[in-house]
C-alpha positions as CSV (number, residue, x, y, z in Angstrom):
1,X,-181.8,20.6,-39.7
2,X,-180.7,17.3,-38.2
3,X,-182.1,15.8,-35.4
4,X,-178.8,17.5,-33.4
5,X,-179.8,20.9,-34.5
6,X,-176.7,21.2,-37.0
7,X,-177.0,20.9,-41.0
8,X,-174.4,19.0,-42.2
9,X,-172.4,19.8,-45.4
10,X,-174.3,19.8,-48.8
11,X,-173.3,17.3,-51.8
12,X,-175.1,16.7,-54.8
13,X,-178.1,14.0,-54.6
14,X,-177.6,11.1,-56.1
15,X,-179.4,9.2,-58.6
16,X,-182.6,7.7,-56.7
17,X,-184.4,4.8,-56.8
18,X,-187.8,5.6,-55.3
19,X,-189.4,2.4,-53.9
20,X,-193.1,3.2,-53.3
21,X,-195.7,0.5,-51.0
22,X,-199.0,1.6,-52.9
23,X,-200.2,0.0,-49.8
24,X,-198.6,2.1,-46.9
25,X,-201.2,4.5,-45.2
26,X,-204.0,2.5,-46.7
27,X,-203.3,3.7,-50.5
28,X,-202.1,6.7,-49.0
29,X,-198.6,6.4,-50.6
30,X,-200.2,5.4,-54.0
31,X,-202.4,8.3,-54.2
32,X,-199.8,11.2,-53.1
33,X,-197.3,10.1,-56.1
34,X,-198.3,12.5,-58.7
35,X,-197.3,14.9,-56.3
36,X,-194.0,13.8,-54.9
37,X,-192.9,12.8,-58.8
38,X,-193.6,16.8,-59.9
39,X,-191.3,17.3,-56.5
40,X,-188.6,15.8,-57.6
41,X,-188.9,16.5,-61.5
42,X,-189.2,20.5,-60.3
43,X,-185.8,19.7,-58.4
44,X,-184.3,18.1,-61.0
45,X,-183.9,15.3,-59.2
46,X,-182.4,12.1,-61.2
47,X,-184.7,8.9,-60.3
48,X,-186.8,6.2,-61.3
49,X,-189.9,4.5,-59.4
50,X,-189.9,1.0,-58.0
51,X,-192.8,-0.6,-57.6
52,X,-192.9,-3.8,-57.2
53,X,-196.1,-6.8,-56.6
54,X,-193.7,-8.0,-53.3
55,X,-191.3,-7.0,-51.1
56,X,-189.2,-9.9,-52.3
57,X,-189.1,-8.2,-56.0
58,X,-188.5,-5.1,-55.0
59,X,-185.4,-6.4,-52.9
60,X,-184.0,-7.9,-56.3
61,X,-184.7,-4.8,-58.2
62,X,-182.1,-2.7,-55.5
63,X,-179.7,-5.3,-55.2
64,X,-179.1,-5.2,-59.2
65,X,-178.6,-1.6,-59.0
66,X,-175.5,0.1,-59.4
67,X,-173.3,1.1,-56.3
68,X,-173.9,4.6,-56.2
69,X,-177.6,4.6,-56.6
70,X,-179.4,5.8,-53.4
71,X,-182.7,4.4,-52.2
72,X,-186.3,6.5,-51.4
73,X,-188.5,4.7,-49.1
74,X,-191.8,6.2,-49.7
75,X,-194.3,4.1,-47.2
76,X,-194.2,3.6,-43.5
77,X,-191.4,1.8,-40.8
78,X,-192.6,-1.3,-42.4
79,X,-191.6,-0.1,-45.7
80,X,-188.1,1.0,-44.8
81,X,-188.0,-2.5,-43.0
82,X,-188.7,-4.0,-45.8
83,X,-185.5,-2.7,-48.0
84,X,-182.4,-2.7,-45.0
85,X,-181.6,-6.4,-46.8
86,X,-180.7,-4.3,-49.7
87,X,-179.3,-1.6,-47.5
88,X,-177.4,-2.4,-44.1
89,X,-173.4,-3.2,-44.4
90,X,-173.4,-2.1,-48.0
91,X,-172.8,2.0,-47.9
92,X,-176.0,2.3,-50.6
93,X,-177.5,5.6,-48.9
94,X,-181.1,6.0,-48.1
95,X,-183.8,8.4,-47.9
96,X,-186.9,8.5,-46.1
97,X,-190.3,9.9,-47.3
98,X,-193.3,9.1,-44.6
99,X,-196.9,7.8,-46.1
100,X,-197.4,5.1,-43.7
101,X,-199.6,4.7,-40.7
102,X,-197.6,5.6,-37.8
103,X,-194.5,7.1,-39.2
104,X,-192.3,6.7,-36.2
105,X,-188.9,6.6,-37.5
106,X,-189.7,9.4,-39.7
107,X,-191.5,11.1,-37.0
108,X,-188.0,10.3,-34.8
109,X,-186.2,12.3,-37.6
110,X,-188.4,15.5,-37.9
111,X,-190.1,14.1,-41.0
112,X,-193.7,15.2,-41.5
113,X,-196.2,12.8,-44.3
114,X,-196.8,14.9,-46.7
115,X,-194.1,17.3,-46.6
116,X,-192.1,16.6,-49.3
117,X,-190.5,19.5,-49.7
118,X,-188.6,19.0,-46.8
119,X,-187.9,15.7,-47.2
120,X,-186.3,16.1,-50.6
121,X,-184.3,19.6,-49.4
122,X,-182.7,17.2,-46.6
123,X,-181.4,15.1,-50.1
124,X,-178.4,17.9,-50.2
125,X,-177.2,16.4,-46.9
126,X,-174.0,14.4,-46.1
127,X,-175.3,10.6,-45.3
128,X,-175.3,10.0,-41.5
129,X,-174.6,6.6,-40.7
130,X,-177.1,5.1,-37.6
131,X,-177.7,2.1,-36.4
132,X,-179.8,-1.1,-37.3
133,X,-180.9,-4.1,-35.4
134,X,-180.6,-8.0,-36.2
135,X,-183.6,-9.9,-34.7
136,X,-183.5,-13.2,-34.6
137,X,-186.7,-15.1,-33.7
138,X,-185.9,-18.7,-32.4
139,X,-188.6,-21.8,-32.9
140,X,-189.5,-24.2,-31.0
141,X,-187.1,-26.9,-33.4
142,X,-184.4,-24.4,-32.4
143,X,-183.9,-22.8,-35.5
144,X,-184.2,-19.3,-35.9
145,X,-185.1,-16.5,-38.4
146,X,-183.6,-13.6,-38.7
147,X,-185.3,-9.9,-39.7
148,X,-183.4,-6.3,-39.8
149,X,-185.1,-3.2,-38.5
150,X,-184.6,0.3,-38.1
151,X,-186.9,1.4,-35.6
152,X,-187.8,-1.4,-32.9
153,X,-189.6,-4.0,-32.1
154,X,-192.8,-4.6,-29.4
155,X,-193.8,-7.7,-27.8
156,X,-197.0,-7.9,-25.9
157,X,-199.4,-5.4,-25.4
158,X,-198.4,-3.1,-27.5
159,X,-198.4,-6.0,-30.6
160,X,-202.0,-6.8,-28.9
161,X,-202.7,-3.0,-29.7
162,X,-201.1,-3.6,-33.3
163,X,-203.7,-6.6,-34.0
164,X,-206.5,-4.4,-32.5
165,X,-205.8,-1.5,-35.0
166,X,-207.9,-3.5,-37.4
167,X,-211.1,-2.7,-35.4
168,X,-210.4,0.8,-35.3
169,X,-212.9,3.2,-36.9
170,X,-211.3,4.1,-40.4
171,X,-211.5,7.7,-40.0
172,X,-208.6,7.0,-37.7
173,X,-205.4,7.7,-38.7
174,X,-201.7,7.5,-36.7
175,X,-201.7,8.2,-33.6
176,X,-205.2,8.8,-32.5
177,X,-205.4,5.0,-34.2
178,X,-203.3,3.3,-31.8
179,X,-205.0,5.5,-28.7
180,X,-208.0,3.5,-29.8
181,X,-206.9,0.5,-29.7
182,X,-204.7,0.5,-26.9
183,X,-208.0,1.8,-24.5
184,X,-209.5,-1.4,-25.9
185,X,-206.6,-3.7,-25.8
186,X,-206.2,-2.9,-21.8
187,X,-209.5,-4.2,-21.2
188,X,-207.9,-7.4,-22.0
189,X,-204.9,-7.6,-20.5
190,X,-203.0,-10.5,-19.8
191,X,-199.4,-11.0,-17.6
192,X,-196.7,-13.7,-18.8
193,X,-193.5,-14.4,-16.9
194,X,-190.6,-13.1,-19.2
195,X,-186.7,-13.5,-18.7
196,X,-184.5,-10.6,-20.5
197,X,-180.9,-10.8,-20.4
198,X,-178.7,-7.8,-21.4
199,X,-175.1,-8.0,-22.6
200,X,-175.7,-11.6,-20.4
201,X,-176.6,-9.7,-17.8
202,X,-180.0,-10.8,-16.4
203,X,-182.1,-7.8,-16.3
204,X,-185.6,-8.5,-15.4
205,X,-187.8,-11.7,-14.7
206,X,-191.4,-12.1,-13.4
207,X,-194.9,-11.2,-14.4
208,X,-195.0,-8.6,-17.5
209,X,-197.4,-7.4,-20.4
210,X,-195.3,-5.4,-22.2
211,X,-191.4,-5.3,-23.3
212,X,-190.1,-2.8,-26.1
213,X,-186.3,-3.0,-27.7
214,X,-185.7,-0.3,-29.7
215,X,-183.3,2.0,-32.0
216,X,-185.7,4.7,-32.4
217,X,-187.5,6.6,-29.5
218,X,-191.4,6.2,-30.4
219,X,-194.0,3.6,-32.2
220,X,-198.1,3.6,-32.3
221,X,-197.5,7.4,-34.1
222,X,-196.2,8.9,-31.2
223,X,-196.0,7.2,-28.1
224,X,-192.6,8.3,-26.6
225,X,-192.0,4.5,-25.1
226,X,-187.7,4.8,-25.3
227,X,-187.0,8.6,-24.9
228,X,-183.3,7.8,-24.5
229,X,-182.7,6.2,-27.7
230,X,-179.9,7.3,-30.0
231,X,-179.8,6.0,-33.1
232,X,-175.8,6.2,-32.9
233,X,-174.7,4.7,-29.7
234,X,-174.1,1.5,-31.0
235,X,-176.9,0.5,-28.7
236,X,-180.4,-1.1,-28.6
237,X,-182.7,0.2,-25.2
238,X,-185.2,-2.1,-23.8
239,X,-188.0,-1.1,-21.9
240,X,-189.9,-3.6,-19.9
241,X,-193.0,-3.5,-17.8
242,X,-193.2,-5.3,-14.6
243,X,-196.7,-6.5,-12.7
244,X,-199.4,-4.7,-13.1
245,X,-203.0,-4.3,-13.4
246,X,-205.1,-2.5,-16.0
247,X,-205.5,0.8,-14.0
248,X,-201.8,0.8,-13.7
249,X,-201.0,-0.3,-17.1
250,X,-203.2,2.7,-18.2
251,X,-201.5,5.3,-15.9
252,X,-198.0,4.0,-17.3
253,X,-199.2,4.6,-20.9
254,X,-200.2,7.8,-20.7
255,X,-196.7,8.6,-18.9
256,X,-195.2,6.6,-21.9
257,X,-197.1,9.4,-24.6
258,X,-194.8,12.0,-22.4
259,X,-191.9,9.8,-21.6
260,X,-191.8,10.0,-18.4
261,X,-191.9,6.5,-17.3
262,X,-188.2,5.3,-17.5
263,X,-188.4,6.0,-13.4
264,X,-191.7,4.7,-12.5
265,X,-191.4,1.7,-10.3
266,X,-192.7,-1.2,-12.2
267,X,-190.9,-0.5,-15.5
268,X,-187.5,-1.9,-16.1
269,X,-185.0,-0.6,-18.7
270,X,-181.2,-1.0,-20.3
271,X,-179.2,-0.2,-22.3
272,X,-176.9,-2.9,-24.2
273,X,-175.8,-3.8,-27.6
274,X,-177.3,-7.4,-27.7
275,X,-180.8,-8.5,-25.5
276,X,-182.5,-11.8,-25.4
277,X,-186.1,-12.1,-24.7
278,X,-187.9,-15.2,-23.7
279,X,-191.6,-15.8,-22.4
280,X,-192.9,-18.6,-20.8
281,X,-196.3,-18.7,-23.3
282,X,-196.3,-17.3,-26.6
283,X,-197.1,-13.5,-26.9
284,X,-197.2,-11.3,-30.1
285,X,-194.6,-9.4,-31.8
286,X,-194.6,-6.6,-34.0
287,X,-191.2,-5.7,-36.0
288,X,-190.7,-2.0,-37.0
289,X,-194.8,-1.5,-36.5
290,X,-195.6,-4.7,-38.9
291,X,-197.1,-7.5,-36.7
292,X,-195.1,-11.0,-37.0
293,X,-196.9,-13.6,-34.7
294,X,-196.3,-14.9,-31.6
295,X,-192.8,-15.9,-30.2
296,X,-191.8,-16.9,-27.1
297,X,-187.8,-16.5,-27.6
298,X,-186.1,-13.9,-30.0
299,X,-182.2,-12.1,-29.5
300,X,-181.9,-8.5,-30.9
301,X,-178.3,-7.4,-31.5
302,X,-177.4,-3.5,-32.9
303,X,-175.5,-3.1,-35.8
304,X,-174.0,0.1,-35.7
305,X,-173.6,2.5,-38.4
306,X,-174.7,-0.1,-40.4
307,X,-177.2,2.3,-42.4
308,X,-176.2,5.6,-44.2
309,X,-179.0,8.1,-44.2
310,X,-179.8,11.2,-46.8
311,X,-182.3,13.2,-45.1
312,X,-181.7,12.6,-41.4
C-alpha cells in the first residue's frame, strides 16, 4: 500500500540497476546483499549491482545507462542523496531499499530495513512522481554550491546531534542513536540570531538553535520534526525554533518524537516553495542526514515531481 492507503496499478519491473553503499548502516548494506540478490533472483527480477569506490563513479555508471533502466538505492537518505544527480528532471524511476542508519525517507514511505520482500513487491507499482529539493549553500566569496535531496535538511542542533552520533555507544542503532546524542548535545546548547525568508516573505528572526526544511516528515530515525509534509505539494516546510533554554529545548524535542510541536509557542513554521536561511555565526548543516559543515547562508527551492518513485 502507498503512503495514501491505495495501491496503484501493477506494471512489469523494469530492468534494475541496484546501487549498494557497502558503507550505509556501518557495513550493514554490504553484509545483507547475499540476501536481497536471492530476493530478486527468486523474483526474477532483471538487474545488475553497482558498486562503485565513490559516489562520483557510481553517478557515471547511471548516467551511461540506458533510458529505461530503473535505479535501487540500497543504503540510507544519504545514499539516495547521493544518486538524484542521475535521477531528478530525467523520468529514470527509482526504488528504495533501507540499510542505512536512520532510514527516514524510507521510514516516511512504510519501508522497513530488512524487509525486502516488501520492498521489491512495491517494484509492481506505477512510479509516483514526488518532490525534490535544490540547496544551494552560499560562501562567503559569494559563490554558491548546489546539492539535491529527497528528504531535508537540519541546521543547528539537530546537525550538533548528527556530529555527536560518533560518540554514541555502537550498540546503538537508528533512532535510539540519535536519542543519545541529542540528550548530550542539549547540554551544550548554543542560540544564533537567524533570518528565514519564505516565498520573500520574512518569516522569523531572532535568537534560535534549531531550524529544519524539509520534503519528508522525520530525520534522526524517527523524530516526527515536519508532520505536515507532503512529498507532492510542490512545497518545502520549515520548522524553526525560537529562544529557548535547554529545559525547553528538551520539552520541545520530546513533543517533536510525537509531532506535536507545530503549535507550541516558540516554534515557527511555513510552508513555501523556495526559503532562505541566514545566520549571523556559522552553524552546522546536515543534508538528507549526511553532515556538510557549517554555513551561515543557504536557499532551498522544491522541485516538484522532479523524482519518479517504484515502491512508494
Amino acid at each position: 500500500m502507498t503512503p495514501e492507503g491505495n495501491p496503484p496499478a501493477a506494471h512489469a519491473p523494469p530492468h534494475l540497476a541496484v546501487v549498494l553503499n557497502p558503507n550505509a548502516g556501518g557495513g550493514l548494506a554490504l553484509h545483507s546483499w547475499p540476501r536481497l540478490e536471492r530476493e530478486l533472483q527468486a523474483r526474477h527480477l532483471s538487474h545488475e549491482l553497482i558498486r562503485e569506490p565513490s559516489g562520483e563513479a557510481a553517478l557515471e555508471r547511471l548516467r551511461s545507462l540506458p533510458p529505461g533502466t530503473a535505479v535501487m538505492a540500497v543504503g540510507g537518505d544519504g545514499t539516495v542523496g547521493a544518486l538524484l544527480p542521475a535521477l531528478v528532471g530525467t523520468g529514470r524511476p527509482l526504488a528504495v531499499v533501507p540499510l542505512g542508519t536512520g532510514n527516514d525517507f524510507a521510514g516516511l514511505l512504510g519501508l522497513r530495513p530488512g524487509a525486502f520482500a516488501e520492498a521489491l513487491d512495491r517494484l509492481n507499482y506505477q512510479p509516483r512522481a514526488v518532490d525534490a529539493l535544490r540547496v544551494t549553500i552560499r560562501h562567503g566569496d559569494g559563490a554558491g554550491r548546489s546539492h539535491l535531496l529527497l528528504n531535508g535538511l537540519g541546521m543547528g542542533f539537530d546537525s550538533d546531534v548528527t556530529a555527536n552520533m560518533t560518540r554514541a555507544p555502537a550498540r546503538l542503532r537508528g533512532f535510539a542513536r540519535y536519542a543519545w546524542s541529542a540528550v548530550a548535545t542539549i547540554r551544550e546548547l548554543k542560540l544564533t540570531h537567524v533570518t528565514i525568508t519564505a516565498d520573500g516573505q520574512p518569516m522569523y528572526a531572532g535568537p534560535s538553535g534549531i531550524v529544519a526544511v524539509m520534503n519528508g516528515t522525520r530525520y534522526g530515525g524517527g523524530f516526527l520534526i515536519s508532520p505536515d509534509s507532503d512529498l507532492r505539494d510542490g512545497q518545502v516546510n520549515v520548522v524553526a525554533g525560537g529562544d529557548m533554554n535547554r529545559r525547553q529545548l528538551t520539552d520541545l524535542m520530546l513533543r517533536v518524537l510525537r509531532g506535536r510541536h507545530l503549535h507550541h509557542p516558540r516554534v515557527h513554521t511555513r510552508a513555501a516553495r523556495q526559503v532562505t536561511v541566514r545566520w549571523d555565526a556559522p552553524v552546522r548543516v546536515h543534508l538528507d542526514g549526511d553532515l556538510y559543515g557549517r554555513v551561515t547562508e543557504l536557499h532551498v527551492e522544491t522541485l516538484p515531481g522532479a523524482v519518479h518513485l517504484l515502491n512508494a
